[in-house]
C-alpha positions in Angstrom: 36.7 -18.2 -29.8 33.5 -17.2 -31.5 33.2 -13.5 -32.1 29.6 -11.8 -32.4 29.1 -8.8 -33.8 27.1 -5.6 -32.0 24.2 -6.6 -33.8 24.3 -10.5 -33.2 24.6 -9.9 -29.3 21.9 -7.4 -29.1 19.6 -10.1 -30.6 21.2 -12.8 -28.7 20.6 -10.6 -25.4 16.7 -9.7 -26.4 16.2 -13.1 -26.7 17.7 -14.0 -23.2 15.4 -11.1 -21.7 12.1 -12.3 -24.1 12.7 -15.7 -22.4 13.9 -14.5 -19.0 9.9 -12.0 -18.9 7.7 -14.7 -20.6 8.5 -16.8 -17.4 4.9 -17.2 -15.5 7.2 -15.9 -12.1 8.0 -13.0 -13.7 4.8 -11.7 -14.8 3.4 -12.6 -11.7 5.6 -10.6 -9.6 5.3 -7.6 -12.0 1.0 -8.3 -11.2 1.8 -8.1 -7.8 4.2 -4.6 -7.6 1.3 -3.1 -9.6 -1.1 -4.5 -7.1 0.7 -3.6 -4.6 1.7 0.2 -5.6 -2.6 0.9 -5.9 -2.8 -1.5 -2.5 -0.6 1.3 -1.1 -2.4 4.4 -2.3 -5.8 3.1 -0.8 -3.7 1.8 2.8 -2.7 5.5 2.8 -5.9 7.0 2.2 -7.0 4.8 5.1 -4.3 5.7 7.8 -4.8 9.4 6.4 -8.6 9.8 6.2 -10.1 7.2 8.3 -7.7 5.6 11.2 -5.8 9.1 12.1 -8.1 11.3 12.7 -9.9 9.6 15.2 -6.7 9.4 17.0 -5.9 12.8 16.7 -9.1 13.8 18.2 -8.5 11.7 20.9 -5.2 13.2 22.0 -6.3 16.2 21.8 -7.4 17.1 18.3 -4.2 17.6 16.7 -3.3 16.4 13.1 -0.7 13.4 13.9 1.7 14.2 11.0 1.7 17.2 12.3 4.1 15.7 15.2 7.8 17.2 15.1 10.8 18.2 17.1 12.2 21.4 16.0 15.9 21.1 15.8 16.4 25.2 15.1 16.1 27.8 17.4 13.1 29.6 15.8 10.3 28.5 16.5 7.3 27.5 14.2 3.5 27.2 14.6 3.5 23.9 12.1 5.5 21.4 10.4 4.3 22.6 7.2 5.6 26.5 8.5 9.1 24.7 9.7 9.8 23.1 6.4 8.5 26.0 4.4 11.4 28.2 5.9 13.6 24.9 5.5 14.0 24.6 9.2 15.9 21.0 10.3 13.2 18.8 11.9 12.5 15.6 13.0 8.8 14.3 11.6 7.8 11.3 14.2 4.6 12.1 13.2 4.4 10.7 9.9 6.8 8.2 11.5 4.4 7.2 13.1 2.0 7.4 10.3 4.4 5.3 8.0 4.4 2.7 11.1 0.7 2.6 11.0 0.6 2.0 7.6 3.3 -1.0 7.5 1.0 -2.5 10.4 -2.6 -2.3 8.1 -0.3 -3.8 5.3 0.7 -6.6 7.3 -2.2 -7.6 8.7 -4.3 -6.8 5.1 -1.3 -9.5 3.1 -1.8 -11.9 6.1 -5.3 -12.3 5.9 -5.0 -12.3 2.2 -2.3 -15.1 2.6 -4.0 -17.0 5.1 -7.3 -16.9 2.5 -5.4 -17.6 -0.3 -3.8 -21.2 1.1 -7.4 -22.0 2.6 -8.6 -22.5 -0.9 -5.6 -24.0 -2.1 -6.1 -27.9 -2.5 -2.4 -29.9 -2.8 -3.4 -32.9 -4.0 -1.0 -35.3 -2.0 1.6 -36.9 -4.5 1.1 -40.5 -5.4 3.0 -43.5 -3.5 6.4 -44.0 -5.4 7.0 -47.4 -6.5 9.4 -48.0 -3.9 6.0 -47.3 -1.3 4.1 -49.4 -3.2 6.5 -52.2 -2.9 6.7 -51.8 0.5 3.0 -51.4 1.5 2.3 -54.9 -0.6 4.9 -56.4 1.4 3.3 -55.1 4.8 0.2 -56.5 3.7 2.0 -59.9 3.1 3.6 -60.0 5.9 0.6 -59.3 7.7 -1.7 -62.2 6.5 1.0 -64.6 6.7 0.9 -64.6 10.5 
């Protein structure tokens, strides 16, 4: 049994992470949680600024996140009012809001996707021997009659 000291594992374990990070997977997937972290901040900003209030004016002119049941007995003129005095509510409005933004998401990474294997070319993989041999013996066979 081979017995490492402190010191010896903690180098043996850096260089299991140091080759486990250089992988090309992993740095790509740590690109794309940046990505997508900012990708989130401007989809909010979207359903926020630009998509809800439209909507709101529509129904009426009322801020959709501002959609709640109250759950107490006390009544409150807001959301913001209820959960200042630490009422118990239930927020479908920015359930609603968080739907919205799952939706523009979805759609925004399938279009991306969709864009993304347009422009990729697989070359197709060449004939294996095994083809080869078989498509020269088609051919033979072929001719012969």
């Amino acid at each position: 049994m081979l017995i490492l000291s402190n010191n010896e594992e903690g180098v043996i374990m850096f260089k299991e992470f140091k080759k486990f990070a250089m992988k090309g997977n992993v740095i790509d997937l740590a690109v794309g949680v940046i990505i997508g972290a900012a990708f989130g901040q401007i989809v909010s900003s979207l359903v926020n600024d630009i998509i809800m209030p439209p909507i709101g004016l529509l129904i009426g002119g009322i801020d959709f996140s501002e959609f709640y049941i109250n759950l107490s007995k006390t009544t409150y003129a807001s959301l913001s009012e209820a959960k200042k005095a630490g009422a118990a509510t239930i927020n479908y409005g920015i359930f609603l809001n968080n739907i919205i933004h799952f939706l523009i998401i979805a759609v925004a990474i399938f279009i991306l996707v969709k864009q993304v294997n347009r422009f990729k070319h697989d070359e197709p993989a060449p004939p294996t021997n095994q083809e080869i041999l078989l498509t020269e013996i088609r051919d033979i066979l072929k001719n012969n009659k």
